[in-house]
LODO-240454 format. One record per atom (N, C-alpha, C, CB): residue in one letter; x, y, z. Coordinates in steps of 0.1 Angstrom, whole numbers, plus 5000, padded with zeros to 4 digits. Each point is the difference from the previous one (the first is absolute). Glycine has a CB too. Layout:
<atoms>
aXYZ ...
</atoms>
This chain:
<atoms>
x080508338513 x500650134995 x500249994985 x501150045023 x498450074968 x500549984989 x500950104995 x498349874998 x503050094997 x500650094993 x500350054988 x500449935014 x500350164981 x500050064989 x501050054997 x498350035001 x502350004986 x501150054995 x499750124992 x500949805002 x500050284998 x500050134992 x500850024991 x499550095015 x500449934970 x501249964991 x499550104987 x500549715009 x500550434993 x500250144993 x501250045001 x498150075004 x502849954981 x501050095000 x499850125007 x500549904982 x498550175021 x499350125003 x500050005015 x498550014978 x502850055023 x499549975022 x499350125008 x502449875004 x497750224990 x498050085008 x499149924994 x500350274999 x499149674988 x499149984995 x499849865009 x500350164977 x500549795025 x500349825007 x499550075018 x503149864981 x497550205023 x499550085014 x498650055000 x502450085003 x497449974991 x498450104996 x499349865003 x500250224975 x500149705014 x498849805004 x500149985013 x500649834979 x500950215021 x500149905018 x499250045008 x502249975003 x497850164997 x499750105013 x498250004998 x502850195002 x496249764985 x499150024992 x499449845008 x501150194974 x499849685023 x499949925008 x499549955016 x501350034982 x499650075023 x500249985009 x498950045013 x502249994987 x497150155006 x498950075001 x498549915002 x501550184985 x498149764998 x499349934998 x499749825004 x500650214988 x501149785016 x499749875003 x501149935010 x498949994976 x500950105040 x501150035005 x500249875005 x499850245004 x499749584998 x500849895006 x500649924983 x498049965029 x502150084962 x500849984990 x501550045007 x498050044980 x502549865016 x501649985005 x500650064983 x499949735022 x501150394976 x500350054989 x502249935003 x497150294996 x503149634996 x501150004999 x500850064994 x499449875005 x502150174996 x500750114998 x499850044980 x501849915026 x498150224972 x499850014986 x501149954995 x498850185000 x501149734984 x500949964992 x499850144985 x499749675013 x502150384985 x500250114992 x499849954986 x501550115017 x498349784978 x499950014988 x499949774998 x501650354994 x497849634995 x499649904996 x500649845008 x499750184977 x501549885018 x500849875005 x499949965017 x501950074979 x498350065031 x499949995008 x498349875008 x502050274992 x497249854999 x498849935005 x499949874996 x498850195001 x501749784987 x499949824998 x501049925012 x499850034971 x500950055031 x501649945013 x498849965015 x502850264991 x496349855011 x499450025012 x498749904995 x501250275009 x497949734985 x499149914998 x500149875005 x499650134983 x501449825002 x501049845002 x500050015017 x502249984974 x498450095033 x500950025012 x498749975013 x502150214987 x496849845013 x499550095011 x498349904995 x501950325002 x498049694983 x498749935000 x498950105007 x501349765001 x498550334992 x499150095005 x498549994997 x502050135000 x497049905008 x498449964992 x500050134988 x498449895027 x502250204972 x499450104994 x501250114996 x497749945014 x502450084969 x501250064999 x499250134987 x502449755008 x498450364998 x499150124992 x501350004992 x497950175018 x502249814968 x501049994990 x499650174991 x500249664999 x501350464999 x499250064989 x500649894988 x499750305008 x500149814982 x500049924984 x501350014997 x497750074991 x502950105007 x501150014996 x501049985014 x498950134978 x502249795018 x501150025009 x501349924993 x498450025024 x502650094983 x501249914995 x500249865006 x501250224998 x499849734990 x500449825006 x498949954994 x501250005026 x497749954977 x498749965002 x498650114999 x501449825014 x497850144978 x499050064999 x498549905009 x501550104974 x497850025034 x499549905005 x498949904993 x500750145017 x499249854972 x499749914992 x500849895001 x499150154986 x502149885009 x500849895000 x500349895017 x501050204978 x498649915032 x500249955016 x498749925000 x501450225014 x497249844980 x499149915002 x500149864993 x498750195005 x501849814984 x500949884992 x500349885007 x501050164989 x499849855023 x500849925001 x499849995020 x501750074972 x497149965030 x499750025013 x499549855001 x499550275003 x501149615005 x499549875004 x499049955009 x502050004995 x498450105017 x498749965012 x499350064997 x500849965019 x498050084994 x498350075000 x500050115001 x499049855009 x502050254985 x500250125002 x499250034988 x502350025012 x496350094995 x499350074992 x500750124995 x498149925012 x501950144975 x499850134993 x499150124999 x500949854991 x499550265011 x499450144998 x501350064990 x498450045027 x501049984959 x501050084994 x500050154999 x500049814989 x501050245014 x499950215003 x500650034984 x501150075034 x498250034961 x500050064985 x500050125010 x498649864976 x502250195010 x499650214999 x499350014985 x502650135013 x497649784977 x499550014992 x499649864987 x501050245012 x499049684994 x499849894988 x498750004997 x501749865005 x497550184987 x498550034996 x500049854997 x499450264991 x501149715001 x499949804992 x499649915010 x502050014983 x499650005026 x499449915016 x499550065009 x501549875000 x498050245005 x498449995004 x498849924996 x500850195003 x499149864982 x499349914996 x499749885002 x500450134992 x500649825007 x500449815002 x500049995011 x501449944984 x498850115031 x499750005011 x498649985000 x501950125006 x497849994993 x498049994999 x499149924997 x500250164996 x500649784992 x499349934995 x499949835007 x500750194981 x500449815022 x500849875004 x499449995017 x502750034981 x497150105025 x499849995014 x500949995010 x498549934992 x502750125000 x501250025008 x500350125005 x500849864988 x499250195020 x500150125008 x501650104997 x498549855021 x501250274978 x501350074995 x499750135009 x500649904972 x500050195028 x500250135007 x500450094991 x500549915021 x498950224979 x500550114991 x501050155005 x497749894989 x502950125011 x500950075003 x499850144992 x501449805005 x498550295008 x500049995010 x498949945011 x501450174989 x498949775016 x499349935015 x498850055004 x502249975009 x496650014990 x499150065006 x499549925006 x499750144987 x499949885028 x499349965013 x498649924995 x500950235014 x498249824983 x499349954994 x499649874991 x500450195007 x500749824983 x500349894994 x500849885005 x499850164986 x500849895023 x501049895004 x498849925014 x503250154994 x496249945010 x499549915007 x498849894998 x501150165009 x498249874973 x499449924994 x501249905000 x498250154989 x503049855007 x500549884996 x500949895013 x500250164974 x499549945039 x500649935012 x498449935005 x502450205009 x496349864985 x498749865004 x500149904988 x497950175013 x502649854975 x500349894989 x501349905009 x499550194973 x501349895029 x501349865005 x499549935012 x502250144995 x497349945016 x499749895006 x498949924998 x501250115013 x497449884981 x499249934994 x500849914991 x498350165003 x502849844991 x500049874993 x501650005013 x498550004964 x502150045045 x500749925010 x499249925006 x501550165004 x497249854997 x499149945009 x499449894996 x499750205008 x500449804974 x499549844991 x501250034992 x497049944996 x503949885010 x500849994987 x500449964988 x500050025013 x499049994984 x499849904985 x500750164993 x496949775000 x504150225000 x501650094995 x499250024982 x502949845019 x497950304978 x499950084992 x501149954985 x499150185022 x501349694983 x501049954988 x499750064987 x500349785012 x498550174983 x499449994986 x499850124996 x499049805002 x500850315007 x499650135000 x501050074996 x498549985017 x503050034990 x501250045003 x500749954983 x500049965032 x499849914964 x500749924989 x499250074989 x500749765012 x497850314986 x499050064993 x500950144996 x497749885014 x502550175000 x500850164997 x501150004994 x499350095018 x501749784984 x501550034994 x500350024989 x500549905013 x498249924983 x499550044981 x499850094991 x499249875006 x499650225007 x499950154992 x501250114998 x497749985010 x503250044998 x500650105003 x501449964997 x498350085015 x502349784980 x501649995002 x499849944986 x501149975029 x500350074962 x500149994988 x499649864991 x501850185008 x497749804984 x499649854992 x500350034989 x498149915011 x502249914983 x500950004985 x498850054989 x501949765007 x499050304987 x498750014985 x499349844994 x501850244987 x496849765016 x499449914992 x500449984988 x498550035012 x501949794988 x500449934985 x501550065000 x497349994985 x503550055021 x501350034997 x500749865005 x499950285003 x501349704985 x500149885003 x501149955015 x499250004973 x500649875028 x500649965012 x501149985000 x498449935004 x502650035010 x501550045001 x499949815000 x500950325018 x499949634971 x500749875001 x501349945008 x499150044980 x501850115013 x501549955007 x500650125010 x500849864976 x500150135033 x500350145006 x501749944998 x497650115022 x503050044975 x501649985004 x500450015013 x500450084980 x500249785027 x500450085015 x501149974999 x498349985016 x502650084995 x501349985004 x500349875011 x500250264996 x500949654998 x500349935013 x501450005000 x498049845001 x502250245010 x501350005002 x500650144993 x500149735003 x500850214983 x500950064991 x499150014986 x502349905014 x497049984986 x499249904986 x498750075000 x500949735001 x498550334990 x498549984995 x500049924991 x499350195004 x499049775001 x499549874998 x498850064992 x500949855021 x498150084971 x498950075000 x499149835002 x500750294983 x498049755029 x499049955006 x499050004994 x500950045016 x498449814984 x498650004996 x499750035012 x499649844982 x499150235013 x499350095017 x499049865000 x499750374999 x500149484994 x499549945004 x500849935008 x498750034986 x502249985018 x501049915009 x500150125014 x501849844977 x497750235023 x500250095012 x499149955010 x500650214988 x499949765022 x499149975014 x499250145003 x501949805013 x499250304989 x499150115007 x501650134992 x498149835033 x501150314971 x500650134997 x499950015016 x499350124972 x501849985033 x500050055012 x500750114997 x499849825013 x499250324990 x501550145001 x501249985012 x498050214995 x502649825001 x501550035012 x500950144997 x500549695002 x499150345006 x500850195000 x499750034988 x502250005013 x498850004978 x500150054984 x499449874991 x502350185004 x497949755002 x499949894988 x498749935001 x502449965000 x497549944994 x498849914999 x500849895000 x498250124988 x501549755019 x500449875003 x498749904994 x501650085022 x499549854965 x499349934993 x500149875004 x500250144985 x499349775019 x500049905008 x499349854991 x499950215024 x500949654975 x500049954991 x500249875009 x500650184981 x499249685014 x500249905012 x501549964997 x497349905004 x503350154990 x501749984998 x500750115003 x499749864982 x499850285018 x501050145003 x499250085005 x501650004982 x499050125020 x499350115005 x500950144989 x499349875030 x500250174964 x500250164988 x499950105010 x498749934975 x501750185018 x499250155003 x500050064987 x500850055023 x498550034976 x499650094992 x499750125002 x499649864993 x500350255001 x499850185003 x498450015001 x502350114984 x497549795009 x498350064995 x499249995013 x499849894973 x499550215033 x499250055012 x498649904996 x501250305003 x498649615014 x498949914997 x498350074996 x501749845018 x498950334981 x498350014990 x499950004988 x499350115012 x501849904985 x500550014983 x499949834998 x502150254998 x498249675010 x499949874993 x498549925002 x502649995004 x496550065008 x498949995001 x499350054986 x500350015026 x499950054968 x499550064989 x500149954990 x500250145008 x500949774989 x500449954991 x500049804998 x501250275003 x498449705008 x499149895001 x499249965000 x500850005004 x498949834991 x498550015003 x499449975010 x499949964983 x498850115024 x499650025009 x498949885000 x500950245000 x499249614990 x499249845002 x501149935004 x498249994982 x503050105022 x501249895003 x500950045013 x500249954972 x500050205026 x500450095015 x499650025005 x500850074998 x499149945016 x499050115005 x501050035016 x496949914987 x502750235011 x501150085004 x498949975021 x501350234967 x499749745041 x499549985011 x500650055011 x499349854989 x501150275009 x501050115013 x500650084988 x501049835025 x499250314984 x500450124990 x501249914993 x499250255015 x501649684991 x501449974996 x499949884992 x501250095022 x497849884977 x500349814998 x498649974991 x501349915028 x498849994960 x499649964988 x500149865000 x500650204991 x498649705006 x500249894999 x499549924992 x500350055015 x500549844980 x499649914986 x499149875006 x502450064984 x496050015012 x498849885007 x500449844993 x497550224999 x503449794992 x500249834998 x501449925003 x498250054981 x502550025034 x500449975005 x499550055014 x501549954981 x497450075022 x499650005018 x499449825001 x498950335004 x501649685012 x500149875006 x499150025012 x502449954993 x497050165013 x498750015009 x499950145004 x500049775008 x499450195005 x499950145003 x499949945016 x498750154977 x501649985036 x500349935011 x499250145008 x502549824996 x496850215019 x499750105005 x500649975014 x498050074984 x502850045023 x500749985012 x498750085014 x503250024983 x497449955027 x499050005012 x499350165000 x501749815015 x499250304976 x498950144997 x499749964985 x501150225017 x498549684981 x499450004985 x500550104987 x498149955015 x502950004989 x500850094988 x500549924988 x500950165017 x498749864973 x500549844987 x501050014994 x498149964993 x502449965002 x501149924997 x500349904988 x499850035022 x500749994972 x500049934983 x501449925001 x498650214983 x501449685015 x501049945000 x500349964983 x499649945028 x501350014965 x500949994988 x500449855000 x500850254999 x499149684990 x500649884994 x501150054994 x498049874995 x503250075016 x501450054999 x500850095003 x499549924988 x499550145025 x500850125008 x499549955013 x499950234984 x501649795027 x498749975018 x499750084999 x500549905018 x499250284980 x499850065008 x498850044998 x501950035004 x497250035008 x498650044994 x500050144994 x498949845017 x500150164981 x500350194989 x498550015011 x501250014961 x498950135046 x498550065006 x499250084990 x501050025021 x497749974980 x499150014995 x499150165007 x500349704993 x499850385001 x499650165005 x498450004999 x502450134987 x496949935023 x498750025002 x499650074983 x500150045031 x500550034966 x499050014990 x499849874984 x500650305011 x500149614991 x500249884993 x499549895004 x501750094996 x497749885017 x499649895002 x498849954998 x501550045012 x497750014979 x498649974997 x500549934984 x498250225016 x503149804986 x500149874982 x500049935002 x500950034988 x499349895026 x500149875006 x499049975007 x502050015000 x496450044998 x499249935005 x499049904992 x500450185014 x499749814975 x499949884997 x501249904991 x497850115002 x503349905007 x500949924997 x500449905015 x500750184978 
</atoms>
């Protein structure tokens, strides 16, 4: 049985798919619609679905940002009403998207695309990691790089060589600067600091999470092959998001 998620601020437009779904591809199992970004990342993590139809714009989370940070073998269909740029980059990339409004026709070209590659899994990682490049914000070339950050510990700011940072992690509002002696926060949002690093020394590996390649200690894959980066001077492991894990195939 394979299942799927629905993920639209838009709840006729989210219903219209379902009911568009359900028509076309009636032993698809459709789990309950998620109203906006955050939700569907809550339910993905949660449920591990083969197949999540993300639109673009939504509050909390954009589903750009949900395909970000998606860990297991949950395939992507991205729903536009209007991004001409990422269509493009879909098309190009061979990533499947949907145009809004929903047409029968179309969708059912892209329900014989999903299950042809459900059926060979040699997974769409590199494909997925191709589109985010195109479509989600990058630092201006040759601008220069971030050395020090001011974080808070406690009462005290400190200011951090970002070469002593193990890893960046968002948390709610903040960003958790993480060091093999402390842990900071900071305001600065981890795309703004993706931007501002260098990308022969960071690399950003879940929507939330950034890491300093000259403090990684390996890499680990658990019984659904989901990867795992571990840190010189942290236990914990940091997960590694499907659209990130082709940086680690020749490491």
């Amino acid at each position: 049985m394979t299942r799927a998620l629905i993920a639209d601020d838009e709840p006729h437009l989210a219903a219209y798919l379902r009911d568009q779904l359900q028509k076309l591809w009636p032993e698809l199992e459709l789990l309950p619609i998620a109203r906006n970004g955050s939700e569907a990342a809550a339910q993905i993590a949660a449920e591990q679905p083969e197949l999540a139809f993300l639109d673009i714009k939504m509050p909390g989370l954009t589903g750009l940002e949900v395909a970000q940070g998606i860990e297991g073998a949950t395939r992507v269909v991205f729903v536009t009403a209007y991004d001409e740029f990422a269509v493009q980059a879909f098309e190009q990339e061979a990533i499947d998207y949907v145009l809004k409004p929903v047409k029968a026709e179309r969708l059912a070209k892209t329900i014989d695309r999903i299950r042809r590659a459900l059926a060979a899994p040699s997974a769409d990682d590199e494909r997925l990691a191709a589109v985010l490049r195109r479509v989600l914000p990058s630092g201006a070339a040759g601008a220069p790089r971030l050395r020090y950050v001011r974080a808070n510990q406690g009462d005290v700011t400190r200011q951090v060589a970002v070469d002593d940072v193990l890893f960046f992690r968002a948390d709610d509002k903040y960003t958790c600067v993480q060091t093999a002696l402390a842990e900071h926060l900071i305001r600065t949002p981890i795309a703004e600091l993706a931007n501002q690093l260098d990308p022969e020394q960071f690399w950003q590996i879940h929507r939330s999470t950034i890491i300093n390649l000259r403090h990684v200690a390996g890499t680990r894959r658990d019984e659904l092959s989901r990867l795992f980066v571990s840190v010189n001077g942290h236990p914990a492991e940091l997960p590694v998001s499907r659209a990130y894990v082709h940086l680690f195939k020749a490491m």
